[in-house]
C-alpha positions in Angstrom: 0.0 0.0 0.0 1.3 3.5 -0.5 2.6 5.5 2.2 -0.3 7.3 4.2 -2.8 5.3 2.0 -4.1 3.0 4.6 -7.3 1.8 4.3 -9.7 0.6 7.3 -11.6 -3.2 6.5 -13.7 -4.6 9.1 -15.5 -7.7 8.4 -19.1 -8.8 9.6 -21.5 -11.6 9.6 -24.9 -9.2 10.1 -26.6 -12.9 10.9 -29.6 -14.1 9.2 -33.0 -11.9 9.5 -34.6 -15.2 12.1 -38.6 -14.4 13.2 -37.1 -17.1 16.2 -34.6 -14.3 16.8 -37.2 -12.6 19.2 -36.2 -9.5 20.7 -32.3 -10.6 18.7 -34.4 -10.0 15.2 -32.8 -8.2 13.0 -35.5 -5.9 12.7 -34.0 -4.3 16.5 -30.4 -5.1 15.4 -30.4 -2.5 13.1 -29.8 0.7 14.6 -26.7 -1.4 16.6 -25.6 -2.5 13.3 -25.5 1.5 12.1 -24.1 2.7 15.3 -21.2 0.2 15.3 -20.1 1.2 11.7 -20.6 5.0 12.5 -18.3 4.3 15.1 -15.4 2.1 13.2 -16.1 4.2 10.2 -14.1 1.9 8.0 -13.6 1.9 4.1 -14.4 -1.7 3.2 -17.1 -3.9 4.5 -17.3 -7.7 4.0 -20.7 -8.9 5.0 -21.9 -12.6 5.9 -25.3 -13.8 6.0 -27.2 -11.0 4.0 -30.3 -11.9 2.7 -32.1 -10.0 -0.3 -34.1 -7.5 1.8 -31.1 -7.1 4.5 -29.5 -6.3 0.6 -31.8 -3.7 -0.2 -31.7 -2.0 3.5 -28.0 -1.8 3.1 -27.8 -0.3 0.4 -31.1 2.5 1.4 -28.7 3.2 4.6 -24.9 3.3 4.1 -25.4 6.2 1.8 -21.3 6.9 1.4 -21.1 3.4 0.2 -21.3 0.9 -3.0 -22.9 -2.2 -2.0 -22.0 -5.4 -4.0 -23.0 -9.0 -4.1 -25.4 -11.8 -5.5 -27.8 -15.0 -4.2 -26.2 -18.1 -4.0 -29.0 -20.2 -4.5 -29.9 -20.9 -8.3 -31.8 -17.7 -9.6 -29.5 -15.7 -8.0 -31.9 -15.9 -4.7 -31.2 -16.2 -1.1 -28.1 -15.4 1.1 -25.1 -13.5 -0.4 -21.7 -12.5 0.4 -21.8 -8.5 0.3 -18.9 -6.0 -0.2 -19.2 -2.2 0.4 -17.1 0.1 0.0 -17.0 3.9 0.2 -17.9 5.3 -2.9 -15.5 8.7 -3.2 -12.3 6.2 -2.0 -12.4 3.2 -4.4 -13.5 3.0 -8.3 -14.7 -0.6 -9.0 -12.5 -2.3 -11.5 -13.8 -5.8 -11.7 -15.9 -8.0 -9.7 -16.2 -11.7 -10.2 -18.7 -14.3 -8.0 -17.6 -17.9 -8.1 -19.0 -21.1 -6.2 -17.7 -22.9 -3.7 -18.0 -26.1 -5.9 -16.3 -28.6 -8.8 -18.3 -26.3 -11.4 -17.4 -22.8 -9.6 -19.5 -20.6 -12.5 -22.7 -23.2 -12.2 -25.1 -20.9 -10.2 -26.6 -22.7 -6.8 -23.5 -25.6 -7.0 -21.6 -27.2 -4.3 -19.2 -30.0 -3.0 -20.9 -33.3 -2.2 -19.2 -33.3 0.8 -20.7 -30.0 1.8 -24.1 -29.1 3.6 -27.4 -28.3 1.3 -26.1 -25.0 1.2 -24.2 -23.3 -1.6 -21.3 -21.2 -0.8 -19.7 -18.1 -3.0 -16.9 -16.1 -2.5 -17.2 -12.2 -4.3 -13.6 -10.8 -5.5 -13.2 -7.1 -6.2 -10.7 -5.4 -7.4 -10.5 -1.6 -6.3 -8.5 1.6 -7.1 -8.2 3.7 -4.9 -9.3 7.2 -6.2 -6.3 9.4 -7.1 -4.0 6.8 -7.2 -2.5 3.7 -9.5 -3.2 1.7 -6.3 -4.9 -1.4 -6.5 -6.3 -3.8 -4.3 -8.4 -7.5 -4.1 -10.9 -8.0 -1.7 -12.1 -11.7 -1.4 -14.9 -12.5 0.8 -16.2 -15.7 1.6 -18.2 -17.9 4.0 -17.3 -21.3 4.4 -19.6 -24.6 5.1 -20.9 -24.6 8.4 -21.4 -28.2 9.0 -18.0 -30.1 7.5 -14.6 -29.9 7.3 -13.8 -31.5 4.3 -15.7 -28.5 2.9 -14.1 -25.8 4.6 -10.9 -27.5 3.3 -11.7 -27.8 0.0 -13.3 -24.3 -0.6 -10.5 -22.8 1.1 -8.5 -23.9 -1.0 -10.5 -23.5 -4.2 -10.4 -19.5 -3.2 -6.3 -19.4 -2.6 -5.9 -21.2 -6.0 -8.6 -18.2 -7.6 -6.4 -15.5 -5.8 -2.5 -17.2 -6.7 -3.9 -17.7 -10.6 -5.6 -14.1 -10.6 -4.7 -12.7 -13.9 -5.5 -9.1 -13.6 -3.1 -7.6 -11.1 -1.6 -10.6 -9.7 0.8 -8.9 -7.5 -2.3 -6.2 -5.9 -2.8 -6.5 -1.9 -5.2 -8.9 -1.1 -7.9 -8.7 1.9 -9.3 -12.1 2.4 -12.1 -12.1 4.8 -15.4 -13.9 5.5 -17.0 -16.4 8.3 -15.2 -19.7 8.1 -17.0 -21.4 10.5 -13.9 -22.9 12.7 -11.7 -21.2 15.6 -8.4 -19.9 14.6 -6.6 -23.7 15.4 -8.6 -25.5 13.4 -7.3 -28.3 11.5 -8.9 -26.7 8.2 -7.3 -23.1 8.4 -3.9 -25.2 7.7 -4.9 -24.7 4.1 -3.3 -22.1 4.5 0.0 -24.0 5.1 0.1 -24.8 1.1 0.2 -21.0 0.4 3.0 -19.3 2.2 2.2 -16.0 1.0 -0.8 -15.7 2.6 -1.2 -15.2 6.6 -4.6 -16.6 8.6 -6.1 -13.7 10.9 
């Protein structure tokens, strides 16, 4: 990155809008969700568990911001991976969606060993305004019931990144849920490709 052109990520899993969520539904989550990014005021955004209307809401409230990202389910419906980031900072360059699957471009697919939920992971790559800085945000969430998934999508999105043909050498910021604690046996994907550090 180029000197005093840090940039502030924070990643979050908004959870699922659950009617069993009671007095946790995301209905009376939301001004906690707005107060906590007013106060981290960051630049980048990777959600988790955004459904279509959760979707439309960000977007209607983070006014200084670009919200990106698609359903995973076939039709393009359901839960999605979102990015957002602030408008005036970055210019979108490109922006690719893949599944978490043999067939990563068949919409809705998945790894037999995975649950019956599909899995994406969004890539951007962003300038930053005023600058030939570029960057590569990856955001993902992993299967929540096996490990053999995690493992295998894991390592289906370090391959993407290390075989990235436009700016292959850009800063990458790989976030997302992956569903295991920092010393899981999964995360030693990671092991395979040195140049990239678990947080």
């Amino acid at each position: 990155m180029q000197e005093g052109k840090t940039v502030k990520f924070v990643t979050f899993n908004i959870r699922l809008d659950w009617q069993r969520d009671g007095e946790n539904n995301f209905v009376f989550r939301q001004p906690l969700i707005l107060r906590t990014l007013d106060r981290e005021q960051p630049d980048l955004i990777c959600f988790q568990e955004v459904l279509p209307h959760v979707a439309a809401w960000l977007k209607e409230n983070l006014k200084d911001y670009t919200v990106v990202g698609c359903g995973r389910e076939k039709g393009l419906r359901g839960e999605q991976v979102s990015v957002a980031f602030l408008t005036e900072r970055f210019s979108l360059m490109h922006m690719d969606t893949f599944w978490l699957s043999p067939t990563p471009f068949t919409v809705g697919s998945r790894y037999e060993v995975q649950s019956d939920c599909p899995r994406t992971c969004a890539e951007l790559l962003l300038q930053l305004t005023g600058t030939d800085q570029v960057i590569r945000v990856v955001n993902t969430h992993l299967d929540h019931e096996g490990r053999p998934a995690r493992e295998l999508g894991l390592r289906q999105i370090l391959r993407h990144i290390e075989e990235a043909p436009l700016f292959p050498s850009a800063p990458v910021i790989f976030s997302g849920d992956f569903n295991c604690h920092p010393d899981s046996e999964e995360l030693r994907v990671f092991d395979e490709f040195p140049e990239y550090t678990s947080v």
